[in-house]
C-alpha positions as protocol buffer text, in pm:
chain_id: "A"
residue {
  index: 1
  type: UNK
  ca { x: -3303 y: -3374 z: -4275 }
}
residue {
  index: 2
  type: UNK
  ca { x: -2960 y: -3250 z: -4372 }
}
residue {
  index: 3
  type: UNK
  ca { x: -2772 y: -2974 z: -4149 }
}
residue {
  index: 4
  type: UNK
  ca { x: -2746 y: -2761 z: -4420 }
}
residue {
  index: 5
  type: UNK
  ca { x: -3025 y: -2885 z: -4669 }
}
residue {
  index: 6
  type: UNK
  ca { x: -3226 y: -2635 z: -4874 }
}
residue {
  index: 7
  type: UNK
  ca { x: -3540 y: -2715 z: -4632 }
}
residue {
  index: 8
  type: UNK
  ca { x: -3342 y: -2628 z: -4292 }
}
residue {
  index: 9
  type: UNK
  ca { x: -3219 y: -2306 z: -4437 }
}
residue {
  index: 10
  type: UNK
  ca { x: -3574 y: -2179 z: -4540 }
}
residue {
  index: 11
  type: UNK
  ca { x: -3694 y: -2187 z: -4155 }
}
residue {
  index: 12
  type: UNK
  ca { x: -3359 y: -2004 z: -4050 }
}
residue {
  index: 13
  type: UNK
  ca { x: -3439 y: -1661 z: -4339 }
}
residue {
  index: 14
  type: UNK
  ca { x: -3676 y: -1481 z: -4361 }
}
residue {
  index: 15
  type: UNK
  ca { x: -3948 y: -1589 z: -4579 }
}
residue {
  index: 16
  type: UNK
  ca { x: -3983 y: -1230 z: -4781 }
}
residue {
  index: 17
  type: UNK
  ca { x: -3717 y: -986 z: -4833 }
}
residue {
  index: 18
  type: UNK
  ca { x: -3874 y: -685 z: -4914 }
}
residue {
  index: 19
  type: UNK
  ca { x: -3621 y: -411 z: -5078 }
}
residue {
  index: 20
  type: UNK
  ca { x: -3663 y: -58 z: -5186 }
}
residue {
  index: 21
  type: UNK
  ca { x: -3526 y: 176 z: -5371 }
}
residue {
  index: 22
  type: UNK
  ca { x: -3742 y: 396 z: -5569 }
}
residue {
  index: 23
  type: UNK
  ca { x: -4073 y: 344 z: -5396 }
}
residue {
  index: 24
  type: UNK
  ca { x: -4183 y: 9 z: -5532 }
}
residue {
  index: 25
  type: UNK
  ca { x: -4156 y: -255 z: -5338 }
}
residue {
  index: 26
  type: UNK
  ca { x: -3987 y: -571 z: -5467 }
}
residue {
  index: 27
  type: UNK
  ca { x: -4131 y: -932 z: -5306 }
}
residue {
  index: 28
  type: UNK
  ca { x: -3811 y: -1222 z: -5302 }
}
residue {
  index: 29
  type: UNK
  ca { x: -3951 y: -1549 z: -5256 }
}
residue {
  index: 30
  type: UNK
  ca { x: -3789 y: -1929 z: -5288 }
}
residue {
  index: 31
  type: UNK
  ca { x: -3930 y: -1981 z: -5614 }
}
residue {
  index: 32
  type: UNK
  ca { x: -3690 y: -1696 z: -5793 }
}
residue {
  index: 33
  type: UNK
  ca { x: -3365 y: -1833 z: -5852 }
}
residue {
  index: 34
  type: UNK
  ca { x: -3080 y: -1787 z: -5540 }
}
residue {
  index: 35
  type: UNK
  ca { x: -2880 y: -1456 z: -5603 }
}
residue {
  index: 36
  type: UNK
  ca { x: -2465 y: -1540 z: -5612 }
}
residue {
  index: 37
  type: UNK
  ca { x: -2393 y: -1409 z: -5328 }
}
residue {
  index: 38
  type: UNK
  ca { x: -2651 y: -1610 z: -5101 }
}
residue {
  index: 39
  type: UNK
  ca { x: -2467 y: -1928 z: -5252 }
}
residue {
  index: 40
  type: UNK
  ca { x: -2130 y: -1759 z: -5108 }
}
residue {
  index: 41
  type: UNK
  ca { x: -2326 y: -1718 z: -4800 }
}
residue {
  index: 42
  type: UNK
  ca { x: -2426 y: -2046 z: -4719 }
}
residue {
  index: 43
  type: UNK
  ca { x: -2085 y: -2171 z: -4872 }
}
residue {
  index: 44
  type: UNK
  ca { x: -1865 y: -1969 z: -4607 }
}
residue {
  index: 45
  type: UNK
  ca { x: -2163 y: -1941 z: -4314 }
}
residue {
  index: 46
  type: UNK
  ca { x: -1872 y: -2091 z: -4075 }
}
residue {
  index: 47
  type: UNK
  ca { x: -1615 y: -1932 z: -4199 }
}
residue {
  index: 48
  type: UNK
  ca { x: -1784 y: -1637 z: -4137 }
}
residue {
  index: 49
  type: UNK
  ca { x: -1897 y: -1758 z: -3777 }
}
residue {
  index: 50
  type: UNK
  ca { x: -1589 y: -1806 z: -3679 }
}
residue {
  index: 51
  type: UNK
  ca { x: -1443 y: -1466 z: -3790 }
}
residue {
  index: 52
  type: UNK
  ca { x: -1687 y: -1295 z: -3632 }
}
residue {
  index: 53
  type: UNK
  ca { x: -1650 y: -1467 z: -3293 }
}
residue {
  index: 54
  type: UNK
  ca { x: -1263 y: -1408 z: -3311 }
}
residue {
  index: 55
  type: UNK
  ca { x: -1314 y: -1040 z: -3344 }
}
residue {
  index: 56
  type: UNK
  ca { x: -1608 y: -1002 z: -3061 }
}
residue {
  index: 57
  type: UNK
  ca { x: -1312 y: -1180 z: -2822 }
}
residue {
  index: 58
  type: UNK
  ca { x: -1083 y: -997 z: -2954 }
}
residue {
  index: 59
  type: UNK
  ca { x: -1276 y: -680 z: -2846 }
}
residue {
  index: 60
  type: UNK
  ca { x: -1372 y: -816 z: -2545 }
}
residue {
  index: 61
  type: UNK
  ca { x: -1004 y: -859 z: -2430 }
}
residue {
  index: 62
  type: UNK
  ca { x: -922 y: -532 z: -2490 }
}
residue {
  index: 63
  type: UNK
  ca { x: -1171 y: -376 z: -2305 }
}
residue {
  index: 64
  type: UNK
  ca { x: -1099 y: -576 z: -1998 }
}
residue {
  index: 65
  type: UNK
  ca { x: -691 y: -516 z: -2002 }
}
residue {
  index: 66
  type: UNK
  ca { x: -779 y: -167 z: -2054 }
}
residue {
  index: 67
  type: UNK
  ca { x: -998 y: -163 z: -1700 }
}
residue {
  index: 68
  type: UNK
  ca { x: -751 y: -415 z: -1538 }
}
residue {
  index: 69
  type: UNK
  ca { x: -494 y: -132 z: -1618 }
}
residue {
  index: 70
  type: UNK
  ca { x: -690 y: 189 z: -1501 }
}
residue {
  index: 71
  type: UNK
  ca { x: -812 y: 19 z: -1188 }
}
residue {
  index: 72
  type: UNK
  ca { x: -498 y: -158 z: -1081 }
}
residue {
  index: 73
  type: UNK
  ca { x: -329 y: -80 z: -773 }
}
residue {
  index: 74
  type: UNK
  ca { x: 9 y: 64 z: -684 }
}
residue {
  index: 75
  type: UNK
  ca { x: 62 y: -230 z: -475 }
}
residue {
  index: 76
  type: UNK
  ca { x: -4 y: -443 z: -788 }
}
residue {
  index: 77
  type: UNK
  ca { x: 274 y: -271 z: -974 }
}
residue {
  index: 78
  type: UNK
  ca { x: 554 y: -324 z: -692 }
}
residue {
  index: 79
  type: UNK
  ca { x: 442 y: -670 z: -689 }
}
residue {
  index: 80
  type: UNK
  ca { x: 505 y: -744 z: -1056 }
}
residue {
  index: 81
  type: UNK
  ca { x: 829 y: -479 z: -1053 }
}
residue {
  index: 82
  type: UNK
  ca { x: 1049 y: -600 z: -759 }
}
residue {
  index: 83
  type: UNK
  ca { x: 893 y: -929 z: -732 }
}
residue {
  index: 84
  type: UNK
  ca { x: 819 y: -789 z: -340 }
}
residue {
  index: 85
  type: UNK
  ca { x: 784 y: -1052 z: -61 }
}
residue {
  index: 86
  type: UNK
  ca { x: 544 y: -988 z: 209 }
}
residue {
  index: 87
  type: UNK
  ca { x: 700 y: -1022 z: 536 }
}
residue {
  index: 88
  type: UNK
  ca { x: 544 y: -1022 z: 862 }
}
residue {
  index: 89
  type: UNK
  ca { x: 406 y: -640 z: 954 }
}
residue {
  index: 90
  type: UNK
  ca { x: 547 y: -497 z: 633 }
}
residue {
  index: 91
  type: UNK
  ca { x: 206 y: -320 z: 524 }
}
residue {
  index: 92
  type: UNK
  ca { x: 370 y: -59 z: 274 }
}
residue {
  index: 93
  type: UNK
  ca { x: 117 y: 275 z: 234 }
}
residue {
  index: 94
  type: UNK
  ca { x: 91 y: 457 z: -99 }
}
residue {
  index: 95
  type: UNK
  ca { x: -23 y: 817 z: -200 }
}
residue {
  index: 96
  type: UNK
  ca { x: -38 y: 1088 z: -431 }
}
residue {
  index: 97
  type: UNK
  ca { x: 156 y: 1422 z: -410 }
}
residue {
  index: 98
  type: UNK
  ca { x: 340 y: 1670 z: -637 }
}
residue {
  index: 99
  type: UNK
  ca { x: 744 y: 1562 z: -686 }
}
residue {
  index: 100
  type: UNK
  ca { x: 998 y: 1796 z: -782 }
}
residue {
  index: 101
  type: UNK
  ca { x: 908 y: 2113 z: -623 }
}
residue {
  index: 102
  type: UNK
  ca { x: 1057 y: 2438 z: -682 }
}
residue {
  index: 103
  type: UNK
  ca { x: 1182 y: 2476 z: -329 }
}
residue {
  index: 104
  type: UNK
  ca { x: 1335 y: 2198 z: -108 }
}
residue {
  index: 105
  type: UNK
  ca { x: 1168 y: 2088 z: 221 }
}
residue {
  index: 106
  type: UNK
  ca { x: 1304 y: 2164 z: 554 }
}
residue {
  index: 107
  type: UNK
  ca { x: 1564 y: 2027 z: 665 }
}
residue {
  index: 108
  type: UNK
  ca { x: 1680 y: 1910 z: 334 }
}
residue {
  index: 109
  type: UNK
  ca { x: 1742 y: 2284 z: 213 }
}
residue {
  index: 110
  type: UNK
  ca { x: 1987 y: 2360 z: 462 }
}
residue {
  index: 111
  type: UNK
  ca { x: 2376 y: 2395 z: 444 }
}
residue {
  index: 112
  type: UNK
  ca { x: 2606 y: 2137 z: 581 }
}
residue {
  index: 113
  type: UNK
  ca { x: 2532 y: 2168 z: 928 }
}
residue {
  index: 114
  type: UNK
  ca { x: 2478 y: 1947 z: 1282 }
}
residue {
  index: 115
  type: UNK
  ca { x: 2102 y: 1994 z: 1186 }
}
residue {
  index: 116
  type: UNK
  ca { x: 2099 y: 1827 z: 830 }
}
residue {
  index: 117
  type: UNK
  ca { x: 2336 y: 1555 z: 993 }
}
residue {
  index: 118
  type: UNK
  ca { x: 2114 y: 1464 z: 1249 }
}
residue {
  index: 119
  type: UNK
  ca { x: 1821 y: 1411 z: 989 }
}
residue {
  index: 120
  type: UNK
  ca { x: 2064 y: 1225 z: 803 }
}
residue {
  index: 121
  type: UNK
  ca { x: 2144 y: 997 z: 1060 }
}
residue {
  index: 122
  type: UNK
  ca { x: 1759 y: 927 z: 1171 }
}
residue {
  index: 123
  type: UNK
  ca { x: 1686 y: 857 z: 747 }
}
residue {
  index: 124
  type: UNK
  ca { x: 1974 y: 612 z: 764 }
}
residue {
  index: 125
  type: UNK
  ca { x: 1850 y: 509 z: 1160 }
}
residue {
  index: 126
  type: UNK
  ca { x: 1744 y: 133 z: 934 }
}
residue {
  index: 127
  type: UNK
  ca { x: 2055 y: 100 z: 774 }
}
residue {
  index: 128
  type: UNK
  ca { x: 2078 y: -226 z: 948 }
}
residue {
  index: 129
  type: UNK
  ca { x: 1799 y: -484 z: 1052 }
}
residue {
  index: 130
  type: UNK
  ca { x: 1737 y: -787 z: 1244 }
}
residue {
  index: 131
  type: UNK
  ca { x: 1634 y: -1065 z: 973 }
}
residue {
  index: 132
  type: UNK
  ca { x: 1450 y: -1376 z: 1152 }
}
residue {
  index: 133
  type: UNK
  ca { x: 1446 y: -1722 z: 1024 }
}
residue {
  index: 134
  type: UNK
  ca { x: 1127 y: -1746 z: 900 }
}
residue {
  index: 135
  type: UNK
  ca { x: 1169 y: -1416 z: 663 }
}
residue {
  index: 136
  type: UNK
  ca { x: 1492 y: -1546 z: 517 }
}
residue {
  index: 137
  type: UNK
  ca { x: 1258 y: -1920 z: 368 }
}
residue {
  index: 138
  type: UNK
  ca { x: 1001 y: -1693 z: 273 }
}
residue {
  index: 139
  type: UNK
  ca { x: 1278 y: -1430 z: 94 }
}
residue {
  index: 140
  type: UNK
  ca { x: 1361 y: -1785 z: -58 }
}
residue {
  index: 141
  type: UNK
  ca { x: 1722 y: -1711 z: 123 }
}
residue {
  index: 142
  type: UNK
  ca { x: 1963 y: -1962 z: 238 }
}
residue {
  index: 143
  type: UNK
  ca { x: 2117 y: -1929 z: 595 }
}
residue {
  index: 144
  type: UNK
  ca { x: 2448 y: -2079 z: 470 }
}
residue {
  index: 145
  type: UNK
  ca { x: 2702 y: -1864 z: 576 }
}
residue {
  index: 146
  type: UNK
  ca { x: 2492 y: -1543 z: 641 }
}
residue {
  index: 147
  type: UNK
  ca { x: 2570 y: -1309 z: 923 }
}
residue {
  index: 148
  type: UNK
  ca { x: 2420 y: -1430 z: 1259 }
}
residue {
  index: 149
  type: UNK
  ca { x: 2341 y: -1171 z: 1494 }
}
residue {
  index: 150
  type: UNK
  ca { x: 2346 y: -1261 z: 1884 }
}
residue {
  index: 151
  type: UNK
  ca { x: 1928 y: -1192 z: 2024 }
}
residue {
  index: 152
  type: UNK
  ca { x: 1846 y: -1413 z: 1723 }
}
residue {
  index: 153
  type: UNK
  ca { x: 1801 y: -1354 z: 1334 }
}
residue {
  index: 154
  type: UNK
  ca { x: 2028 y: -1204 z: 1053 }
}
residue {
  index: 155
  type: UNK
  ca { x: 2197 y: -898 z: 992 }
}
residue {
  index: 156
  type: UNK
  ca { x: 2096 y: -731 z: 650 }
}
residue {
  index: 157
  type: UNK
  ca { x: 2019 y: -417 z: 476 }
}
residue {
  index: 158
  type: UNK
  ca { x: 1715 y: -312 z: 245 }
}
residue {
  index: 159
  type: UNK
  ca { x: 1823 y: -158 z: -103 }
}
residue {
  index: 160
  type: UNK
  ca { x: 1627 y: 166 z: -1 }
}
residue {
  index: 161
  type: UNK
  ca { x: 1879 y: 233 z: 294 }
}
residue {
  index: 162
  type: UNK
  ca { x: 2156 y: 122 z: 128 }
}
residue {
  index: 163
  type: UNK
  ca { x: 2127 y: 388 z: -200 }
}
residue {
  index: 164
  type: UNK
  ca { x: 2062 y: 633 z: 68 }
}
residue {
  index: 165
  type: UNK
  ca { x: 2369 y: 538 z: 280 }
}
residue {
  index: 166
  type: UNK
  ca { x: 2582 y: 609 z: -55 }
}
residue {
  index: 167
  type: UNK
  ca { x: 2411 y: 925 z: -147 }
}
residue {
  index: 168
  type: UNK
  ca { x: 2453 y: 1078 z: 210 }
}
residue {
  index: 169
  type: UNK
  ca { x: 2823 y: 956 z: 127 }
}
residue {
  index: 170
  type: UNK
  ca { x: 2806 y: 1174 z: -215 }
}
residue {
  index: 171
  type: UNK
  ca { x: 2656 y: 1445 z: 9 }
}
residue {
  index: 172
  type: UNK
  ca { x: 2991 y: 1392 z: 246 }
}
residue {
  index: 173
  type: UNK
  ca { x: 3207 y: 1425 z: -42 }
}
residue {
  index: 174
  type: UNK
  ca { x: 3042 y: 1732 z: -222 }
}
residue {
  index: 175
  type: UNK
  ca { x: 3131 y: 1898 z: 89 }
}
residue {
  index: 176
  type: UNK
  ca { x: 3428 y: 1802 z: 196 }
}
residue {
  index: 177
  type: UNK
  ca { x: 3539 y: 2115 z: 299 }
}
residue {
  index: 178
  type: UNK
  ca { x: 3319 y: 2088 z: 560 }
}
residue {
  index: 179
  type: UNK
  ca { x: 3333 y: 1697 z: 636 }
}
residue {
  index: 180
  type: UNK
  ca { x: 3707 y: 1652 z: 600 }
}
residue {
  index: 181
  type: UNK
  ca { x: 3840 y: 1821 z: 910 }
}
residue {
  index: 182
  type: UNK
  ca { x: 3506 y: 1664 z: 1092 }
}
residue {
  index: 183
  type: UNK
  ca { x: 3719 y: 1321 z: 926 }
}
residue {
  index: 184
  type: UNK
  ca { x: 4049 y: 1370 z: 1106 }
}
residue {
  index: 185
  type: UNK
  ca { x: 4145 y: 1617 z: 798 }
}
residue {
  index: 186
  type: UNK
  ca { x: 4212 y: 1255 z: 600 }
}
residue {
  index: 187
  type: UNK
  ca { x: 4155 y: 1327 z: 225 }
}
residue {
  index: 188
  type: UNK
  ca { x: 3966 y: 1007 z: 99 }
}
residue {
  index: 189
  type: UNK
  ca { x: 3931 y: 797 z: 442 }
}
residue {
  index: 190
  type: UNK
  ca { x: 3783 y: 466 z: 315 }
}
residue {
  index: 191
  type: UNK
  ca { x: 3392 y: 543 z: 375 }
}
residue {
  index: 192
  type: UNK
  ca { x: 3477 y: 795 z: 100 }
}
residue {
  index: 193
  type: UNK
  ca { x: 3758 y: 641 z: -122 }
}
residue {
  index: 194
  type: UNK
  ca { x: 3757 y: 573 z: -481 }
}
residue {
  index: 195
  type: UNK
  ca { x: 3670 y: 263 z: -457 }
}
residue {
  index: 196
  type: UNK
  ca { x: 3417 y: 248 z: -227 }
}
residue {
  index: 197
  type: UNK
  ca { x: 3255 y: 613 z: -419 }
}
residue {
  index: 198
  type: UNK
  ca { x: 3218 y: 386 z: -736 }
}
residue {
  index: 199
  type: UNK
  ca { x: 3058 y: 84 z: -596 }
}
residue {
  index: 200
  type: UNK
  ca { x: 2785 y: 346 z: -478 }
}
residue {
  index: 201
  type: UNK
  ca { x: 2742 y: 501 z: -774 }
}
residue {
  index: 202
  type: UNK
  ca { x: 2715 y: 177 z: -961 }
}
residue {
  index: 203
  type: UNK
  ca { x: 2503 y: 89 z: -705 }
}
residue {
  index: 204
  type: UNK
  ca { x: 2251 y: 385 z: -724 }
}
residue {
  index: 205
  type: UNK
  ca { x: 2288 y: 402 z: -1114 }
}
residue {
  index: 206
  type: UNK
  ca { x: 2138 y: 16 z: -1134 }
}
residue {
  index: 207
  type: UNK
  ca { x: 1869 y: 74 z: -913 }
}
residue {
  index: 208
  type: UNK
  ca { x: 1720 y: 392 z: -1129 }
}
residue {
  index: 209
  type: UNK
  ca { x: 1764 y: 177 z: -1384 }
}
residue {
  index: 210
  type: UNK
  ca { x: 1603 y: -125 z: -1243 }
}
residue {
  index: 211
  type: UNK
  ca { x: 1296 y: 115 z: -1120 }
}
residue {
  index: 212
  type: UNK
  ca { x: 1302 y: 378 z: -1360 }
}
residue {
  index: 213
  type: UNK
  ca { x: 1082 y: 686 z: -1253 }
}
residue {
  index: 214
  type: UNK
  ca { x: 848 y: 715 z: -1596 }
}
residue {
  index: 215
  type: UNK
  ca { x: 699 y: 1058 z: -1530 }
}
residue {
  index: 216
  type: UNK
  ca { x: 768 y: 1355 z: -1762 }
}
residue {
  index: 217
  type: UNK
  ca { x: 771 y: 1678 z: -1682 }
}
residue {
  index: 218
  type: UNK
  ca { x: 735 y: 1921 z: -1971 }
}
residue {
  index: 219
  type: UNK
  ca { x: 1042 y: 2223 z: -1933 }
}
residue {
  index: 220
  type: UNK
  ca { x: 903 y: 2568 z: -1904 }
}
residue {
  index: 221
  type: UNK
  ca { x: 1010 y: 2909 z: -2006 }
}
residue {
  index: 222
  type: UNK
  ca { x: 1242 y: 3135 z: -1744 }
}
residue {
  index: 223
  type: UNK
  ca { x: 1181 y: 3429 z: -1632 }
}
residue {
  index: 224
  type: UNK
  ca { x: 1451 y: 3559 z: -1846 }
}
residue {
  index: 225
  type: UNK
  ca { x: 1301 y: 3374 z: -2111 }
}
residue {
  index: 226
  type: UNK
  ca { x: 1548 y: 3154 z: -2115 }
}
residue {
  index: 227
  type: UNK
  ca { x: 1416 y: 2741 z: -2133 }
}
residue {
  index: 228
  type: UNK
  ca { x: 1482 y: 2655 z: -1827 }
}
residue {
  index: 229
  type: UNK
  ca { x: 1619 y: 2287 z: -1748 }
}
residue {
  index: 230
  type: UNK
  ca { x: 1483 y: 2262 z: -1374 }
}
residue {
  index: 231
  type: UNK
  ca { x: 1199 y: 2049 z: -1406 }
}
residue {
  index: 232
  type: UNK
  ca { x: 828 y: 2096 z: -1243 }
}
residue {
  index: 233
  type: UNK
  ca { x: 579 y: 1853 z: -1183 }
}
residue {
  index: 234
  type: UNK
  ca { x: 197 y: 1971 z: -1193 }
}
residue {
  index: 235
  type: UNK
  ca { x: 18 y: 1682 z: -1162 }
}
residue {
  index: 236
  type: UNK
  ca { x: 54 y: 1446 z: -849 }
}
residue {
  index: 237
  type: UNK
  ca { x: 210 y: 1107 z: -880 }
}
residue {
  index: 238
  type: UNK
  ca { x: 220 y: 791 z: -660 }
}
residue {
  index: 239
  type: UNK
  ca { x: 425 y: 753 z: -388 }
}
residue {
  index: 240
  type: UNK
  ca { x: 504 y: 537 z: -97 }
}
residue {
  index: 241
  type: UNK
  ca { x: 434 y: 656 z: 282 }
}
residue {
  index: 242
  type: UNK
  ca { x: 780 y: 677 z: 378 }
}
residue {
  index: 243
  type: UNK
  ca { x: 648 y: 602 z: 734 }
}
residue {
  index: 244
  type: UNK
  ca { x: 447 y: 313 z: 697 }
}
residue {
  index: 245
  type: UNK
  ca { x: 827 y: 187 z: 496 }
}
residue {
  index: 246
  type: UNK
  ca { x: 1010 y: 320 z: 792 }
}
residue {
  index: 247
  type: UNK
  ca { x: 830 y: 257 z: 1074 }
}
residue {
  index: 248
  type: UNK
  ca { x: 878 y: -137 z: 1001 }
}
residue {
  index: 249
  type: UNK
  ca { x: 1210 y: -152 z: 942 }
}
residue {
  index: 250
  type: UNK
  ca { x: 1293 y: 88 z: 1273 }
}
residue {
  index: 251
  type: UNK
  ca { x: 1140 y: -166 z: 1468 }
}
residue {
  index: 252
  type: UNK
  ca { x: 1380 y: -399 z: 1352 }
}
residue {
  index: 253
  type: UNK
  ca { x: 1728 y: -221 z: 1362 }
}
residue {
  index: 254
  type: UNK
  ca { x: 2046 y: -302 z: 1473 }
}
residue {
  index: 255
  type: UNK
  ca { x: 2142 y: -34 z: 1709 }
}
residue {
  index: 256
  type: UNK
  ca { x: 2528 y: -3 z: 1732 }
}
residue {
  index: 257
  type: UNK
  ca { x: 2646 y: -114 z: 2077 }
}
residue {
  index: 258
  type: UNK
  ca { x: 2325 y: -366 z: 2099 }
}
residue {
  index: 259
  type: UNK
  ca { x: 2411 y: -637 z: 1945 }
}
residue {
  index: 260
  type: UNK
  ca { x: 2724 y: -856 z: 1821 }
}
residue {
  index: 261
  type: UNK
  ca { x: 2813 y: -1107 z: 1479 }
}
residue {
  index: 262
  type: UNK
  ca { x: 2806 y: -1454 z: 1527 }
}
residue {
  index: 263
  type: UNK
  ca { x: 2985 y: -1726 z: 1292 }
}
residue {
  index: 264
  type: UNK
  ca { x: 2852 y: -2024 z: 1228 }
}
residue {
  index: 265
  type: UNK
  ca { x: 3201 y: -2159 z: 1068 }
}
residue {
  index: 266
  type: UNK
  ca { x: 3555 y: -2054 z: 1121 }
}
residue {
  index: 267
  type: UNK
  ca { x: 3666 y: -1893 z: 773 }
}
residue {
  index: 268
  type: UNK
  ca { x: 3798 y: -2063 z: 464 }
}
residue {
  index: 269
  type: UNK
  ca { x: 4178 y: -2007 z: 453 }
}
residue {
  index: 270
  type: UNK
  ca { x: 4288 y: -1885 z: 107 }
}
residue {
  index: 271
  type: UNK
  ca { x: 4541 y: -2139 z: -50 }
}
């Protein structure tokens, strides 16, 4: 028997079809000649097969992304963003909580002062960290001429600390009615130069741009009813622990006075 003979197809339908409309029923069987579309039927069966399967994936596929994406984690996002390498004790936290509140926390609301330096200096307390050998292969780094530091490792910098270093500098300058006599009274000494300023400011500008925050935050009306342009957030967004970030690399840092370069090669003299 053929795959598709007459004979096969009669124990696939139904023997009766029974259709109505007004009342009366009306009785098909195989001895009334086949309607048109029944020929078109068995003519395009896997044509139709195959259409139908395409479109049941199809669907199928979309429902899964669409779970994938509602259930994936934060950590799942920094891994595809910054193409993040786990290093040894580096367990990075996340949560959610409100950003851009109306009113500053303490001590980042306060005027230039000994008190907003010192938290300054213990954000930036990382700046500098001890690298070890095995981090650098698995960082896919080469050790060719990298900056030894004497107790073993690397001396190196993660980009958090360094955008931070240059907007405490931006902070510096801002005020510099208050920093420059705390400077020697030097105008632009060359923490704070020209040059140096726009490196950081490339610097930062890149990284916003390399991590762009996506949230939006709808303006609101003033209470002079005025549209206001400083923005609120209402609902909370994801964040990292800053102290699960910082409490690895402070375990790690360079402490001035602690520790000393080392050079594995005298330097190339310029021709």
């Amino acid at each position: 028997m053929e795959k598709y003979s007459e004979d096969s197809l009669d124990h696939l339908l139904k023997r009766n079809c029974e259709y109505s409309d007004d009342g009366a029923g009306l009785d098909i069987s195989h001895s009334q000649p086949r309607q048109p579309w029944r020929a078109w039927l068995r003519k395009n069966v896997l044509s139709i097969f195959i259409s139908t399967m395409l479109l049941y994936i199809a669907a199928v596929l979309t429902v899964q992304l669409n779970f994938k994406s509602s259930h994936q984690k934060p950590e799942d996002f920094l891994l595809v963003r910054d193409e993040y390498h786990p290093l040894p004790g580096l367990d990075i936290k996340f949560e959610k909580r409100i950003e851009w509140t109306e009113h500053r926390e303490h001590p980042w609301n306060l005027e230039p002062s000994d008190e907003l330096d010192a938290a300054w200096d213990d954000l930036l307390y990382a700046l500098n960290i001890r690298i070890s050998p095995q981090e650098m292969g698995a960082m896919n780094e080469t050790t060719h001429n990298r900056v030894r530091v004497t107790g073993g490792g690397y001396a190196g910098a993660m980009g958090i600390w360094h955008e931070l270093h240059c907007l405490n500098n931006f902070r510096k300058l801002i005020h510099w009615d208050y920093y420059g006599p705390k400077y020697g009274g030097t105008e632009n000494p060359e923490a704070f130069g020209k040059e140096h300023s726009d490196h950081c400011l490339d610097m930062v500008r890149q990284s916003l741009m390399c991590r762009p925050d996506t949230s939006i935050y709808p303006f609101h009306w003033g209470a002079d009813g005025i549209p206001s342009n400083h923005v609120k957030a209402q609902n909370p967004t994801t964040c990292v622990k800053w102290d699960s970030l910082d409490g690895w690399a402070s375990d790690r840092a360079l402490r001035p006075g602690e520790y000393s370069y080392l050079r594995d090669h005298k330097p190339e003299r310029a021709a």
